[in-house]
N, C-alpha and C positions, 0 to 999 in steps of 0.2 A: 234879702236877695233870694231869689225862690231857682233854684236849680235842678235839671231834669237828673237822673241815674248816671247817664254819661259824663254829666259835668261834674257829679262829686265824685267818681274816678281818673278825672284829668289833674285833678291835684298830688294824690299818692301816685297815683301812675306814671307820671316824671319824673317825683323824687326818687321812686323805685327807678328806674331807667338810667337817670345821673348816675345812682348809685354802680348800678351792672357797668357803665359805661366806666366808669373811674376802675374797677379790674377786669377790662375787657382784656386788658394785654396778659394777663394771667394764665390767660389761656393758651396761649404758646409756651410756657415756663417747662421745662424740659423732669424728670425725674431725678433725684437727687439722694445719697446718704441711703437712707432706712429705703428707701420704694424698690429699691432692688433686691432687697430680701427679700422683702413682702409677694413681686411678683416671681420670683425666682422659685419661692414656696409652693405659692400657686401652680406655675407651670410645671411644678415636679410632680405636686400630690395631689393635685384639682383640691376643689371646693372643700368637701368633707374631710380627704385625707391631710392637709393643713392641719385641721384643728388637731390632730393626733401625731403631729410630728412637727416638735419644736423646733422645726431648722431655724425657724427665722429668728425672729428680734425677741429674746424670750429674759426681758429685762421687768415688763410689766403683764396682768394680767387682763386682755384687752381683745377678746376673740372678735368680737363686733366689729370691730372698727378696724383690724387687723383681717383675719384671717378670711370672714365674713364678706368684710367691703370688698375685698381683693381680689376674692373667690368670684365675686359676680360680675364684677367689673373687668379682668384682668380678660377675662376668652372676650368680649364686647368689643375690646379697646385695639384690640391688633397689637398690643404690647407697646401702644403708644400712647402719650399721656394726657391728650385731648379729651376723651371719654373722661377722666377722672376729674380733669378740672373741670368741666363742665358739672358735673355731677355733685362739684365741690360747689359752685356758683348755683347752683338750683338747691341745695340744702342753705346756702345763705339767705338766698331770699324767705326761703320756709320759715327759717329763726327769725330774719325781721318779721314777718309776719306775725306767727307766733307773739316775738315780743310787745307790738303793735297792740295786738289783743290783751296784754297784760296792763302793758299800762295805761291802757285806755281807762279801767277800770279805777284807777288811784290819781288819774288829774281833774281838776277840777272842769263841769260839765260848761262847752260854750253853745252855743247854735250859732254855728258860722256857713252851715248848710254844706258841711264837709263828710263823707263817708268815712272819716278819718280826723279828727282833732290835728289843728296844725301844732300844739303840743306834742301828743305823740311823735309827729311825726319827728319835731326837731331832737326829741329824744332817741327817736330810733337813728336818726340821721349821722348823729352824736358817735351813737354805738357805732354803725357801721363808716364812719371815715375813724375811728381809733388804726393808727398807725400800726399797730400790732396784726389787724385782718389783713392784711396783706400776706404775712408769714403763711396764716389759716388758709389761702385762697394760693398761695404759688407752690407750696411744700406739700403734696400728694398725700404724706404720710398726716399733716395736721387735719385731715377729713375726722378721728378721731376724735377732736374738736366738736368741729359742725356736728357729729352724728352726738354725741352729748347734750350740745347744748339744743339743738332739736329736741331732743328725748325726754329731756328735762324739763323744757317748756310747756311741750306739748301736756305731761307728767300733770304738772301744773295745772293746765288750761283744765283738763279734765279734774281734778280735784276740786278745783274752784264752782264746775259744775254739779258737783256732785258722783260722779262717776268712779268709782274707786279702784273698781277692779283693771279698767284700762289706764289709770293714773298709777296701778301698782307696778300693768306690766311696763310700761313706758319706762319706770323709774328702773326697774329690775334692767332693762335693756340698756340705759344711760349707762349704770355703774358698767356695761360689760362692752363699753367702747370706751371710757375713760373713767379712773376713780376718782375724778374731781368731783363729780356725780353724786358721790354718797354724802354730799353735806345736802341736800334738799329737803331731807326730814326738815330740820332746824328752821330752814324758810318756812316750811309750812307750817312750823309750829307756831312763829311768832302771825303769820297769814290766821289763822283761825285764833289767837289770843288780842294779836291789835287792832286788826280788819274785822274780823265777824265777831270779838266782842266777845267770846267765849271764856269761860276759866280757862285757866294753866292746866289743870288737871282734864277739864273738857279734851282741852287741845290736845293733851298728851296723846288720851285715847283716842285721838282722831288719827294722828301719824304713828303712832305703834306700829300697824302693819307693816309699815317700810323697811321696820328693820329685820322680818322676814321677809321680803324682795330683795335685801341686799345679801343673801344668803349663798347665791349662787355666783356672787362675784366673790365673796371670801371665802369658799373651796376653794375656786380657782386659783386664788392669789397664794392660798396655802399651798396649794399644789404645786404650783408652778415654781414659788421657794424653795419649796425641799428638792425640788430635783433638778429645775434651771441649773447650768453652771454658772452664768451671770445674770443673777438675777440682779436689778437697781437698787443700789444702799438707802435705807431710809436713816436721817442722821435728826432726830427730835432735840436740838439741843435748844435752850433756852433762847438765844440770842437769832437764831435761826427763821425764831418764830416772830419776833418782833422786824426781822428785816424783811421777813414775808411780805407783815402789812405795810412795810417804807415802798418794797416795790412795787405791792399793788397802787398806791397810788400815786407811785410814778407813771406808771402803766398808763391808768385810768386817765393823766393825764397828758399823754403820748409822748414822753420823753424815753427815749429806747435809747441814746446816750449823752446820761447827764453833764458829763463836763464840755461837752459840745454841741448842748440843747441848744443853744440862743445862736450862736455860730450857723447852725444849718437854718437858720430861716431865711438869711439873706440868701442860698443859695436854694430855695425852695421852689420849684415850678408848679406850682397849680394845674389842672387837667382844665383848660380853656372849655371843653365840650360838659364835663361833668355840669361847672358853675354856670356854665349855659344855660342846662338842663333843669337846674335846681332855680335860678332866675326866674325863668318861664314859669313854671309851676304858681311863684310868687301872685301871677294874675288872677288866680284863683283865692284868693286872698284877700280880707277887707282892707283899706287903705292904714286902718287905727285899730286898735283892741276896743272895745265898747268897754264901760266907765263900771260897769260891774263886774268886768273880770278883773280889776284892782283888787275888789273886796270876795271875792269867789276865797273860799278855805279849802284848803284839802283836806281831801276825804279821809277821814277817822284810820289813823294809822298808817298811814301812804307811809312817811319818811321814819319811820322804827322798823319797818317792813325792807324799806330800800337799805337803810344798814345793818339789818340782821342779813338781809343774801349778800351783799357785800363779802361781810365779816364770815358770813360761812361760809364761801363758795372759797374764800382765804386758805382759809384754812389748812385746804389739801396740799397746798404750796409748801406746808411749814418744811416737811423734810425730805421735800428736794430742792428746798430753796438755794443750796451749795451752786448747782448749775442753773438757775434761775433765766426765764425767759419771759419775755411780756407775754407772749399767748398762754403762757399759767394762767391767764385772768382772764380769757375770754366766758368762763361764766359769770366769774363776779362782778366782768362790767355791765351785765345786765340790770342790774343794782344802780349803775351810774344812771343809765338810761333812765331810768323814771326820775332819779333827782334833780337830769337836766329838765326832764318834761314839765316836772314843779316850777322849778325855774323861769319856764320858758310860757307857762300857761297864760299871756297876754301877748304874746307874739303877735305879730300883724305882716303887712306885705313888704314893707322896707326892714325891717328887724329881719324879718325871714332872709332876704336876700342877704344882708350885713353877716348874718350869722352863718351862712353858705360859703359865704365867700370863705370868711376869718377859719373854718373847720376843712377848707380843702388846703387852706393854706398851713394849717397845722396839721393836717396828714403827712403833704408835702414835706415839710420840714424834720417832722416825725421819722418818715418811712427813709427818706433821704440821708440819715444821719451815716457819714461813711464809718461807721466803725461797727467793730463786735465782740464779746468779751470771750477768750480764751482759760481764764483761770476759772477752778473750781472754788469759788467766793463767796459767801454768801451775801458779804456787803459791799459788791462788786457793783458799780454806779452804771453800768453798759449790758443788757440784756445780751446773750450769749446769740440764739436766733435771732437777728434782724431782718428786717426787708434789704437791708444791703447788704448782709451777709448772701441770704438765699440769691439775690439776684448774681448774684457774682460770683459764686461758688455753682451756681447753675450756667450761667453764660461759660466759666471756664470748663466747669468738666464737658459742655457740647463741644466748646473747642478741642478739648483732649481726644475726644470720642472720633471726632472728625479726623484729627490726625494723625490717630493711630490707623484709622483704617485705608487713611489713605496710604500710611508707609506700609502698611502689611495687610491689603483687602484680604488674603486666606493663611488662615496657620492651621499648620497638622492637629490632628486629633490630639489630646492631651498636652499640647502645648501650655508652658508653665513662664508668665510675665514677672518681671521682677523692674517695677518705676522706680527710677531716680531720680530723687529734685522735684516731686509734685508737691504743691502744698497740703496742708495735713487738711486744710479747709476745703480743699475743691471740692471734697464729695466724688471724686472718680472713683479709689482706690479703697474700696471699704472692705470688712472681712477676708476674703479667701476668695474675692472677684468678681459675685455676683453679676455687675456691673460690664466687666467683660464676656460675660458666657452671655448675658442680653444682646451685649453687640454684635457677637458672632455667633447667635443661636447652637451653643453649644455646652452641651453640659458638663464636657470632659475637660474641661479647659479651666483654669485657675490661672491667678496675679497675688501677689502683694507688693510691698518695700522692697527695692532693693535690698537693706539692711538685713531682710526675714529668710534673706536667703538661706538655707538649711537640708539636710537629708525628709526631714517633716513636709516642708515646703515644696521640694525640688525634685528631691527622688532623682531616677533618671530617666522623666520623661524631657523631653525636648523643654530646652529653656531661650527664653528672649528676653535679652536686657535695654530696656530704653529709658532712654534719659530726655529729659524736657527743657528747651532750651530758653523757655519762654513762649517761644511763637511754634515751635513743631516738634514732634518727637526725632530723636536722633537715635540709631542702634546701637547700642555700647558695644565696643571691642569687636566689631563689623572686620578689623582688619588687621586684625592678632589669629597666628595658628593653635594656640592656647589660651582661649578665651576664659576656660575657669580657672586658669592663673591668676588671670587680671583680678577675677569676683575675691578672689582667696584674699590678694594681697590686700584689696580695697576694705575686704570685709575685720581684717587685720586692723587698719588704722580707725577701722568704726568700732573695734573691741568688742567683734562676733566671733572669739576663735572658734565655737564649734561650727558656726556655716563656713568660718573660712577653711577650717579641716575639711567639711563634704569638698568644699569646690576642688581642694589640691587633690581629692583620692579622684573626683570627676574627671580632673585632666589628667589622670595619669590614665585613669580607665579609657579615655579620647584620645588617647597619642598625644599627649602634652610633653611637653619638658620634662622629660625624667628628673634631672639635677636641680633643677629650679621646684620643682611639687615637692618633691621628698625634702630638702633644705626647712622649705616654710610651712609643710607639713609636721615637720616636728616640731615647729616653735608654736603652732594654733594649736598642737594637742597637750604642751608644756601650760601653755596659757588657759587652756581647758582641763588643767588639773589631770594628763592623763600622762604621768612621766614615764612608765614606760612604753607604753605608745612610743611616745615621744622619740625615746631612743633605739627604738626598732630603727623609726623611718629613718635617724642620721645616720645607724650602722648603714643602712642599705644605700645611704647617699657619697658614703664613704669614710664618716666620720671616727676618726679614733685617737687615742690619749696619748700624746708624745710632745712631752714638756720639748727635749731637747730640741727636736724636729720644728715643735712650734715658735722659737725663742730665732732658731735659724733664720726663720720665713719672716719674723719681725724686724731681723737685722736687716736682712733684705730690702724689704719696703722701706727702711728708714734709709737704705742709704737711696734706692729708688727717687723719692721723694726728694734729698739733697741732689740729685742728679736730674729734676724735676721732670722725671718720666714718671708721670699719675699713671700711667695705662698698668706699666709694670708693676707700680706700686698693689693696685688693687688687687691683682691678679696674686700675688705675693702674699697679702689678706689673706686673701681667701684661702690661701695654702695653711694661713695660719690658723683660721678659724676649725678647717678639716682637722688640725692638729690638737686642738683645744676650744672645741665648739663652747665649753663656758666657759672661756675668760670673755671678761670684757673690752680689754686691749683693742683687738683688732678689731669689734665690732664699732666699737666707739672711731676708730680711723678711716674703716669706709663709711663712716654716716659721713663723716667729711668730705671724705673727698668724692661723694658721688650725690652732696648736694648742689652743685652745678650740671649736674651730669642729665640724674634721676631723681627727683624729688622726692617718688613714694617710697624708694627701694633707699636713700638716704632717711627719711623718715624711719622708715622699717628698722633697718640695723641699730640705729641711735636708739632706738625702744627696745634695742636687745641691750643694748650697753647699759641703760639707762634702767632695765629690770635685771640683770648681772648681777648690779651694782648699784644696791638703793643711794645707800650713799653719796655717789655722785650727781649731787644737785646741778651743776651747769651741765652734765649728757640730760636731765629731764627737762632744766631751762631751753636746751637746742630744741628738745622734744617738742618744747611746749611753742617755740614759735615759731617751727616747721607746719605744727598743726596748723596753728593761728594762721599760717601766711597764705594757705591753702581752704581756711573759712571749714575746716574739723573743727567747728565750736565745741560741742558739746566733747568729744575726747581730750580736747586742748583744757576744758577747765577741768576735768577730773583728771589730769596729768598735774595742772597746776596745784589743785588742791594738795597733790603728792607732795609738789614743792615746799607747800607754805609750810607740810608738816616736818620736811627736810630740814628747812631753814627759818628761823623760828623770826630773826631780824630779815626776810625777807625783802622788807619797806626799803634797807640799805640797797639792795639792787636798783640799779634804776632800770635796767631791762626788764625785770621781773613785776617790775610796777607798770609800765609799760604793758605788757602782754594782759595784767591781770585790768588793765584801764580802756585796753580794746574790747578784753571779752566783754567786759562789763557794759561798754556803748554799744555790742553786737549783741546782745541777749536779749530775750524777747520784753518784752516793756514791762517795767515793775508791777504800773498797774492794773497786767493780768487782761488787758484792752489790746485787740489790733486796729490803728488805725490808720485811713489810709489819704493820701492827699491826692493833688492831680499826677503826682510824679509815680503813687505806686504808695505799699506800707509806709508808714511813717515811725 
């Protein structure tokens, strides 16, 4: 079939095309987690002063692909994240390219009058529907990714020509957008030992040099460890390393969550336009393989070549495999890609089409997989980043963004957020706010947790508490006179006594409740280990030591009680508690009788009675399923834990097995996996 220039580019020209069109939606994917360090960096210190001031994400040593990208990109972009993905999808295609050119050289030779072997290409095709590019193409920050495995290629491509000195710097520039990058010696070692046929010892001294180009990536790395405060744990343990290569070739072969691989295919939707795309191409194509590409070999060392980059591009995974993601492998599937092309080296026009289909279909199912793994694991069966994670944790934090600003389009200068009820996954709420000083172009302004509330955190500039009800943000304590009462006491049953101390000394500083700040001001500075604090604030609340007078105020209340006037009763307490603030008695009688009343403030007292008086195991059973009944998971089991060590036959309660049978089906899932159904987590 004799074909002009134009027609052996209408065959790669589609498949490239399908490909762009299957993450065309990527391009809308909003900014997420790490990209607002990264720009928030940029906007402080431009381009250069970045690189010298580690505000940002100073976990890896990574200025390329960090500081670098961000720097150039971030004034282009208008601070929105079109420019980036774009520029992520134009580094894509470069690496298929790239790749193209690689393995063009290692399949076997056809004349089907293609600018492109329809081998290669089903190998590249291969590479780029892996389930995992997705993550690479939606997540701003995985460009460090792309700009590697570009660098690496490229690295390559000129080696392979002969060209040393732009293959050194190529390589030199990969390790310094990601150190997955420094395993490419070893490729090339076994490239010039299996392919060109060279001694071991040739070879050697042929990649030497590299390990001077990697030089200026381990300064870095040195440097940035000794003086990083968090730097990222490298954890080399034995077993770490062998789950490495289990993930890589789950990876490789798009299972991003294995116990609910087979499950999402039936729910897979295919991109109708992509398999379109790749279809058509097909005409370009002979109808059969002709009868000698049966017998065609591959070329002298193709497949020792493809699993030495496999097995080294691995490698880097070994210790961080604990948090393990499929896009760890986005170099090592390059490695796949020529073993599919071996593979695939008699392809023809129907295979082609068969084989488009079957791979959108496993994207599909791949990228679709509703779950994501939360635990640090290393033989954790569910890639931590997924395509359903990003897409979902992106889709919410725009919703959060949207609705914060429509409950509060302006807040004052220095205004300080405190979320309640976000999940840890959205990706809104990261560090000390980034994320909010973006939305309100301001750099005075900070957010965290609720929980983070504190003198550190808060200080006393202007504080906003909002809480997320699902669908909108709501303003906590909008319609309380003493609002950092409420934070105090909240932050009390979350077991922050030192932010709940700032909040009670804040509301007294605001004209709060005198009697109510100082009361629970001294039990959060008691609980913060600060006892005479502690008894300042009661003296000055009124607090003082009179057996007799207190024993009075109990009679009182108990005949109160038999007279079933609660009102009196409590009030009668609390004369007693002023009389003998540590006894237990009377704190233990208003947890009672004001859990009809007031839940958190009957909570509250019953965790006085309850720390009074270790001993009294049912005032910490009350405790414990006051918490519980209120969804305080996480204080509700370290109260019970108290218990179990209370009471040793604890299994004899059956309330107590009860509470410990809730928390147990309310905890987050054993294994270490969120996963989520039509209804929501599961």
């Amino acid at each position: 079939m004799k074909l002009d220039r134009k027609t052996t580019w209408a065959f790669p020209g589609l498949v490239l095309t399908g490909i762009v069109a299957l993450y065309a939606n990527t391009l809308s994917a909003g900014f997420i987690n790490d990209d607002y360090l990264f720009l928030e960096q940029t906007r402080r210190y431009g381009l250069w002063g970045s690189l010298w001031n580690g505000s940002g994400l100073a976990n890896f040593f990574r200025p390329l692909s960090r500081e670098v990208w961000f720097g150039i990109l971030a004034p282009i972009s208008g601070g929105e994240p079109f420019a980036f993905h774009a520029a992520q999808i134009a580094l894509f295609v470069l690496a298929l390219a790239l790749l193209a050119d690689l393995v063009s050289v290692l399949v076997p030779k056809r004349d089907v009058g293609q600018l492109v072997a329809p081998a290669v290409l089903a190998g590249v095709t291969w590479y780029a529907l892996l389930p995992f590019q997705r993550v690479n193409l939606t997540w701003v920050s995985c460009s460090q990714d792309l700009i590697a495995l570009v660098l690496v290629l490229a690295s390559m491509a000129w080696f392979r020509r002969g060209r040393l000195v732009p293959a050194l710097l190529a390589y030199a520039a990969a390790t310094l957008a990601k150190e997955t990058a420094l395993a490419l010696p070893i490729a090339l070692f076994v490239w010039v030992w299996k392919v060109e046929g060279a001694e071991p010892r040739a070879a050697l001294r042929r990649v030497a040099p590299f390990a001077l180009a990697s030089l200026p990536w381990a300064a870095g790395e040195w440097f940035m460890r000794e003086h990083a405060p968090v730097a990222a744990p490298l954890r080399f343990q034995p077993d770490h390393l062998a789950a490495a290569f289990v993930h890589m070739a789950q990876s490789l072969a798009g299972v991003e969550h294995a116990s609910g691989w087979l499950a999402s295919w039936t729910a897979a939707r295919p991109s109708a336009l992509a398999f379109a795309l790749l279809a058509v191409a097909a005409a370009w194509l002979p109808d059969r393989a002709e009868p000698a590409a049966a017998k065609a070999p591959a070329p002298r060392g193709a497949i020792p070549f493809a699993l030495a980059w496999i097995g080294a591009f691995t490698l880097p995974v070994w210790p961080v495999c604990y948090q393990w993601s499929s896009y760890y492998y986005t170099l090592a599937a390059a490695g796949g890609a020529l073993l599919v092309a071996l593979v695939a080296h008699r392809i023809a026009r129907w295979s082609w089409i068969a084989l488009a289909g079957a791979l959108l279909w496993w994207h599909a199912a791949g990228a679709g997989a509703p779950a994501f793994g939360i635990e640090q694991n290393a033989w954790l069966g569910t890639s931590h980043f997924t395509p359903f994670y990003l897409e979902r944790a992106a889709g919410l934090s725009r919703q959060l963004r949207t609705s914060l600003t429509r409950s509060m389009p302006r807040v004052p200068t220095g205004t300080r957020f405190f979320f309640a009820s976000i999940p840890s996954w959205a990706g809104f709420q990261t560090g000390n706010g980034p994320n909010i000083r973006q939305l309100y172009h301001d750099d005075t302004i900070e957010s965290y947790f609720y929980s983070q509330f504190a003198e550190s955190t808060a200080g006393r500039q202007p504080a906003e508490f909002m809480f997320w009800n699902g669908a909108d943000f709501d303003r906590l304590h909008l319609m309380t006179n003493d609002p950092y009462f409420q934070v105090g006491t909240d932050l009390l049953l979350l077991e922050k006594p030192a932010g709940a101390a700032w909040a009670f000394r804040r509301g007294l500083e605001t004209g709060g409740e005198r009697v109510d700040n100082l009361y629970w001001l001294g039990w959060a500075l008691l609980w913060d280990h600060q006892r005479a604090a502690a008894e300042r604030a009661w003296k000055q609340w009124g607090a003082v030591d009179d057996t007799t007078a207190r024993v009075l105020w109990l009679r009182k209340a108990k005949g109160a009680l038999e007279d079933r006037d609660t009102l009196a009763a409590r009030r009668q307490l609390v004369e007693a508690v002023r009389c003998g603030i540590g006894h237990p008695e009377a704190h233990a009688m208003l947890g009672l009788l004001l859990a009809r009343i007031n839940v958190k403030y009957a909570l509250l007292e019953t965790r006085v009675a309850a720390e009074l008086n270790p001993g009294d195991w049912l005032a910490r059973r009350d405790l414990v399923s006051g918490l519980v009944s209120v969804q305080l998971d996480e204080p509700a089991a370290r109260q019970l834990a108290e218990l179990k060590k209370l009471l040793p036959d604890w299994r004899s309660d059956s309330e107590a097995v009860r509470l410990d049978e809730m928390l147990a089906a309310r905890s987050a899932p054993k294994s270490g996996v969120a996963v989520f159904g039509p209804g929501g987590l599961r």
